[in-house]
MILOMAR-809941 format. One line per 10 residues: number of its first residue (from 1); their letters; for each residue y, x, z of C-alpha. Coordinates in nm, 2 decimals. Example, Ala and Ser with C-alpha at 12.3 -4.5 7.8 and 13.67 -1.06 7.14 Angstrom:
// residues 2
1 = AS = -0.45/1.23/0.78 | -0.11/1.37/0.71
//
This chain:
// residues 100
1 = XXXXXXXXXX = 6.49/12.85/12.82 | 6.60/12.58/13.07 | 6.88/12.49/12.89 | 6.94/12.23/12.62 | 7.12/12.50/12.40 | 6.83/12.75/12.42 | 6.62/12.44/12.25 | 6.87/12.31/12.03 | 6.98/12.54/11.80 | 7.43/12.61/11.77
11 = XXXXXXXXXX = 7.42/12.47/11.42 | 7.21/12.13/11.50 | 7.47/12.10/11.79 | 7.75/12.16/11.58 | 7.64/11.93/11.32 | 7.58/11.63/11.64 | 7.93/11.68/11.77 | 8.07/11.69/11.44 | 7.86/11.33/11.40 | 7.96/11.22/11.72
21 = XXXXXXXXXX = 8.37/11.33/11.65 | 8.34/11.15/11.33 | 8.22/10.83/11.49 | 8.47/10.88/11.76 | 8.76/10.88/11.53 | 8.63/10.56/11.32 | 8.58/10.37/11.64 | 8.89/10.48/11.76 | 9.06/10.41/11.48 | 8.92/10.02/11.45
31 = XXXXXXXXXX = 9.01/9.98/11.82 | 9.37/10.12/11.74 | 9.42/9.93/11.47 | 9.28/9.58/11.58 | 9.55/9.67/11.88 | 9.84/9.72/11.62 | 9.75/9.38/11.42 | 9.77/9.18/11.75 | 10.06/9.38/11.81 | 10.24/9.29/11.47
41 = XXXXXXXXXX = 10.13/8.91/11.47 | 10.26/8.87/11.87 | 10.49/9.13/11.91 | 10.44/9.17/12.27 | 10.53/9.49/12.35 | 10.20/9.58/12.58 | 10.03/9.53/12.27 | 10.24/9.79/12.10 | 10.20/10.00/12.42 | 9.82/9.93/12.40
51 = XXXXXXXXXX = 9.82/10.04/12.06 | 10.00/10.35/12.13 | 9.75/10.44/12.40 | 9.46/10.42/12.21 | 9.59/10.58/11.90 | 9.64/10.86/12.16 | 9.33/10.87/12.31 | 9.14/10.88/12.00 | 9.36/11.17/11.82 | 9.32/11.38/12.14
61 = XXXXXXXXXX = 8.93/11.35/12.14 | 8.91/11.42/11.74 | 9.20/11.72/11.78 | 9.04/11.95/11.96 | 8.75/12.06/11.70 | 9.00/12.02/11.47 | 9.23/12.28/11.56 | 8.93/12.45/11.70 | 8.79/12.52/11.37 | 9.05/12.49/11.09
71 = XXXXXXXXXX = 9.33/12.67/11.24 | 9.14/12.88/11.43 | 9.30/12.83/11.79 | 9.12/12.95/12.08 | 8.85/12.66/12.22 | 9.03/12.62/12.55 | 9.35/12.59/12.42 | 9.18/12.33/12.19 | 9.03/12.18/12.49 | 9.34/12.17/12.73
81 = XXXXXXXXXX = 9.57/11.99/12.38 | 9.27/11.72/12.36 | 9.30/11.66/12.77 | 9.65/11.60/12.76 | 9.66/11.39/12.50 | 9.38/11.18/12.62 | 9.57/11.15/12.99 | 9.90/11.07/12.80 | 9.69/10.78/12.61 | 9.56/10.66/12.92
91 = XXXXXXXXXX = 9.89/10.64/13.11 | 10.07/10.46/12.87 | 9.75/10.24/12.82 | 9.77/10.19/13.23 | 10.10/10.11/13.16 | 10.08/9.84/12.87 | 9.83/9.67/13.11 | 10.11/9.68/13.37 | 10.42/9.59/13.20 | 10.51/9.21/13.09
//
């Protein structure tokens, strides 16, 4: 009874990271696109890198629920898809702060 999940019932934690994804994916989503519009009125490529990155980062932490729970692909698996696309967003956002 220690634990946070032996308080919190599955479905209210469900339903809070299902909350949280959603708010994740709209945040992301602004960020990503306020990047594209800067991106588009410039055209500076680190902006379209930048863009990129987030866009990335944000699908990875949305995807793995996702595929999690509509097409029924193990939680791990899930898990290891959303990490590497999160790393790939952050490298190519490390490298739009970089490049010039």
């Amino acid at each position: 009874m220690n634990s946070l999940a032996a308080l919190v019932s599955e479905t209210e934690i469900a339903i809070a990271l299902a909350v949280v994804k959603t708010l994740v994916l709209i945040v992301g989503s602004v960020i990503t696109y306020f990047a594209f519009k800067a991106y588009r009125r410039t055209r500076q490529p680190a902006l379209g890198y930048l863009a990129s990155g987030f866009g990335l980062v944000t699908l990875g932490l949305v995807l793995a629920g996702i595929v999690h729970e509509i097409i029924q692909i193990d939680l791990a698996t899930g898990v290891l898809l959303e990490s590497l696309l999160v790393l790939a967003g952050f490298l190519i956002i490390a490298y739009s702060l970089y490049v010039q």
